[in-house]
C-alpha positions as CSV (number, residue, x, y, z in Angstrom):
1,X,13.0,25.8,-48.5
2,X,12.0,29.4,-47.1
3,X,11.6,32.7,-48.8
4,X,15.0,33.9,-47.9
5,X,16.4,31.3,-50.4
6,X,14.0,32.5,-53.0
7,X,15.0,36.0,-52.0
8,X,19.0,35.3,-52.2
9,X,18.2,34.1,-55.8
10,X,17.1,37.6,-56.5
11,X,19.6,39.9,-55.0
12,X,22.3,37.5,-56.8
13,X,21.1,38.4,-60.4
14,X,21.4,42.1,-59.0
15,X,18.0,42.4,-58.2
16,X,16.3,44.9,-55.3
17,X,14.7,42.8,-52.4
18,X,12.3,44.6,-49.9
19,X,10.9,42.5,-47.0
20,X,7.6,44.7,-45.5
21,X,5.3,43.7,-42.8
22,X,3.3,41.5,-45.2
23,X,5.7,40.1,-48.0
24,X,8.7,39.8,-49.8
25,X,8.9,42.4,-52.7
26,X,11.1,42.2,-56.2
27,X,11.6,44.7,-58.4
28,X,11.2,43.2,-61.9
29,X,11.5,45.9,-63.8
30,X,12.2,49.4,-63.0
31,X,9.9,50.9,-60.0
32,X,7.3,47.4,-60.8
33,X,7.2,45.5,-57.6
34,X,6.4,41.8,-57.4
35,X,5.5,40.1,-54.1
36,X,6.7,36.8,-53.1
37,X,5.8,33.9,-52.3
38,X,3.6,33.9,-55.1
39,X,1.5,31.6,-53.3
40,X,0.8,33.9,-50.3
41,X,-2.7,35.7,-50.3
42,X,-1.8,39.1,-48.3
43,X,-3.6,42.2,-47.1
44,X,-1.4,44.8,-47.0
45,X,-2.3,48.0,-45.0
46,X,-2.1,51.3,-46.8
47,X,0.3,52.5,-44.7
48,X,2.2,49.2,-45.8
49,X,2.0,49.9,-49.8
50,X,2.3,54.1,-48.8
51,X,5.6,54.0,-47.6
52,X,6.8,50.8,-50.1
53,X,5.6,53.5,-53.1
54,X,7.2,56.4,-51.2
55,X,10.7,55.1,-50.6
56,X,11.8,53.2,-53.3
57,X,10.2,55.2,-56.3
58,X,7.3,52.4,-56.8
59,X,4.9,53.0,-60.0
60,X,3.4,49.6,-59.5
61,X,2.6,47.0,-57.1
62,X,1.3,43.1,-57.9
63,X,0.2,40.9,-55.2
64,X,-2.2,39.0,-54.5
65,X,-5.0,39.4,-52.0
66,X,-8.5,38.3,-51.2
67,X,-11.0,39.1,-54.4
68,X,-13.1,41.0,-51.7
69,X,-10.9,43.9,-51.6
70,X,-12.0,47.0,-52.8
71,X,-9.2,48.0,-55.4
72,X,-7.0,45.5,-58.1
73,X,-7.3,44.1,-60.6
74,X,-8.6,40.2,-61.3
75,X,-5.8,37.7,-62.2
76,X,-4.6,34.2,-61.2
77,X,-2.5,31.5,-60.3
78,X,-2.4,28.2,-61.7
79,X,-2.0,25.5,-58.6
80,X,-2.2,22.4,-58.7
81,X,-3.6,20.7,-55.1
82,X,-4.0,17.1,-55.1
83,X,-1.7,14.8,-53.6
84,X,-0.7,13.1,-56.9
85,X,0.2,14.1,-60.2
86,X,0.3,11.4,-63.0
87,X,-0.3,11.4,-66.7
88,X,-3.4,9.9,-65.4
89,X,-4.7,13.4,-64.5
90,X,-4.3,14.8,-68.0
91,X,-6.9,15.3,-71.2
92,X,-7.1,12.6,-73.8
93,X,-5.4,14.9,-76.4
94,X,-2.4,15.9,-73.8
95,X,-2.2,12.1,-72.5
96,X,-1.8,11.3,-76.1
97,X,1.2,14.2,-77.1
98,X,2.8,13.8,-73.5
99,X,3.5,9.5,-74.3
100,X,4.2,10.3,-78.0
101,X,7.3,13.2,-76.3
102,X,8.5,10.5,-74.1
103,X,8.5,7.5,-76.4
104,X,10.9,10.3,-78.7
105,X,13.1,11.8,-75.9
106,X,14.8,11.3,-72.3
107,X,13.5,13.1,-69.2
108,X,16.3,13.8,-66.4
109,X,17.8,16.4,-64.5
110,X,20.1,18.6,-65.9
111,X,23.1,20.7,-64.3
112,X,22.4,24.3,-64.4
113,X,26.0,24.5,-66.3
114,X,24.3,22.8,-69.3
115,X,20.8,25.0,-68.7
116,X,22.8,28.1,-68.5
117,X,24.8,27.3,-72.0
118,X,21.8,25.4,-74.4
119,X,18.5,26.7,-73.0
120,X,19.0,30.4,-73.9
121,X,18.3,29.3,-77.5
122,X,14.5,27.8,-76.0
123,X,13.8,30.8,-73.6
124,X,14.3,32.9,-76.7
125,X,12.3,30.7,-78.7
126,X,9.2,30.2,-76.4
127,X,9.6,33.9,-75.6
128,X,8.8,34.6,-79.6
129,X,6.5,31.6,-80.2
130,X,4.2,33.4,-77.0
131,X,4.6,37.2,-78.5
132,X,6.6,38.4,-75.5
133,X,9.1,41.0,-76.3
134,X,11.7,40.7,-73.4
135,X,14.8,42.8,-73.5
136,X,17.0,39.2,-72.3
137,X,20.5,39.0,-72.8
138,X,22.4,36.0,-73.1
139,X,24.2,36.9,-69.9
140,X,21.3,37.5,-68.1
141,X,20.2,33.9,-68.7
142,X,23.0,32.7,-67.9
143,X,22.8,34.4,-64.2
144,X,20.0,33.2,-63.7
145,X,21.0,29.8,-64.2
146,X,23.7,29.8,-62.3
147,X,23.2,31.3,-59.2
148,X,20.3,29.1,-59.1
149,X,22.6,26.4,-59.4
150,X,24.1,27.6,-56.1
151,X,21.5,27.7,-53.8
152,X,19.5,24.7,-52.4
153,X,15.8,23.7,-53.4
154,X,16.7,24.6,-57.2
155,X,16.9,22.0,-59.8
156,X,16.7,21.9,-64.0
157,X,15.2,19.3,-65.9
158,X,15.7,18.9,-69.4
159,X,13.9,17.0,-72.3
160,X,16.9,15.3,-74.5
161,X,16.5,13.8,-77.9
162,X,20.0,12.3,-79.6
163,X,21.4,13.7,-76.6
164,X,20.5,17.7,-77.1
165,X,18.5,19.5,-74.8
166,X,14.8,20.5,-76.4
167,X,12.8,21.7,-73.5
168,X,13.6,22.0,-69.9
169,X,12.2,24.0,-66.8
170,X,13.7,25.4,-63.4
171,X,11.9,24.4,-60.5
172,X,11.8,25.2,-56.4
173,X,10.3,23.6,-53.8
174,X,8.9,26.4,-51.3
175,X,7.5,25.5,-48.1
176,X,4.8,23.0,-49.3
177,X,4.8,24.2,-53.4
178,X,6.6,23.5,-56.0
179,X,7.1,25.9,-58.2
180,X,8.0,25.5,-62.2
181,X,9.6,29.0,-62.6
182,X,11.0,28.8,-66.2
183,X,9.5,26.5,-69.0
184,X,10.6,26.5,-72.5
185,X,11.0,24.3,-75.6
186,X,11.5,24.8,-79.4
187,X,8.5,24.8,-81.6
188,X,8.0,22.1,-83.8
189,X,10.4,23.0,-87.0
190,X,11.1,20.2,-88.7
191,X,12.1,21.5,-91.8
192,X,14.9,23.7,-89.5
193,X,18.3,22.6,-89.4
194,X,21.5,22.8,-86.9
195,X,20.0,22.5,-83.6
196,X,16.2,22.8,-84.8
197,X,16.2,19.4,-86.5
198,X,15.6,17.8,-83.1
199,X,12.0,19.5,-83.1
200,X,10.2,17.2,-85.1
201,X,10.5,14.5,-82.2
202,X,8.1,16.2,-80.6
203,X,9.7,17.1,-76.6
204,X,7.3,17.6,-73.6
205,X,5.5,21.1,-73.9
206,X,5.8,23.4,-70.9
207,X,7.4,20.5,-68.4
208,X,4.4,18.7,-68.3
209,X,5.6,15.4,-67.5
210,X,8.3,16.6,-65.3
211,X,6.3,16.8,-61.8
């Protein structure tokens, strides 16, 4: 799938897009501007980031570039390269957790109907359980979802015990990546009712057995 897709995502959840010479360019938050594809390692001119700043307001810019540039700051990206991904490849402790989630729960694909309805209770969750303070609403999740459900190279998975959803992630497939884009589960409450008794069967953590 190309960029455009990605970028269609964004302007459907009322987002601004700017295409420059280099990159696509979100803005997340007010006057914060994200570059995509997130895999792309660009060099943007100064004239380039100049007239991005000048003309739509821009505080802040994240890319990401060579680490020989002069200015930035360090950061990373997770990527996994090799051609297979099994839970072969993982630690003794997460082999061990990953086949103790599956022998407790189902993994499938999801509709982004069901995502957009049960997982706003998880992103919420994971959200807390991580000590980020995001202002999301419940309709805002629920965007998401959906126009992701209308474009092509989305797809939800979702981690089922007794039938209800305890962990699921939103993935795309862009050019040659796959990208896991939103990941969340409930902690492990077992002492919790309604919905929250299903934690003690121990779901997949962060979509790890989903690629």
């Amino acid at each position: 799938m190309t960029p455009d897709i990605f970028a269609e995502w964004f302007r459907r959840q009322g987002q601004r897009v700017i295409q420059t010479a280099s990159s696509y360019w979100v803005e997340t938050v007010p006057h914060v501007f994200q570059a995509f594809p997130y895999h792309w390692v660009i060099s943007p001119s100064d004239n380039e980031l100049t007239e991005l700043l000048k003309a739509y307001n821009g505080v802040v810019l994240r890319y990401s570039t060579p680490l020989n540039v002069a200015l930035g700051s360090i950061s990373y990206h997770a990527v996994y390269e090799s051609s297979d991904y099994d839970i072969h490849n993982l630690g003794k402790w997460a082999r061990k957790n990953v086949r103790r989630g599956l022998s407790r729960c189902q993994v499938e694909p999801i509709s982004f109907e069901r995502l957009a309805h049960e997982g706003f209770e998880l992103q919420i969750d994971t959200l807390a359980r991580q000590g980020r303070k995001l202002n999301l609403a419940k309709e805002s999740w629920q965007m998401l979802c959906m126009t992701a459900g209308e474009l092509p190279g989305f797809e939800a998975w979702g981690a089922l015990v007794q039938g209800r959803l305890a962990a699921s992630v939103i993935t795309f497939q862009m050019e040659n990546f796959g990208y896991m884009l939103y990941q969340q589960c409930h902690h492990d409450d077992s002492t919790a009712k309604t919905s929250r008794q299903i934690l003690s069967e121990y779901p997949p953590q962060n979509g790890q057995t989903l690629m």
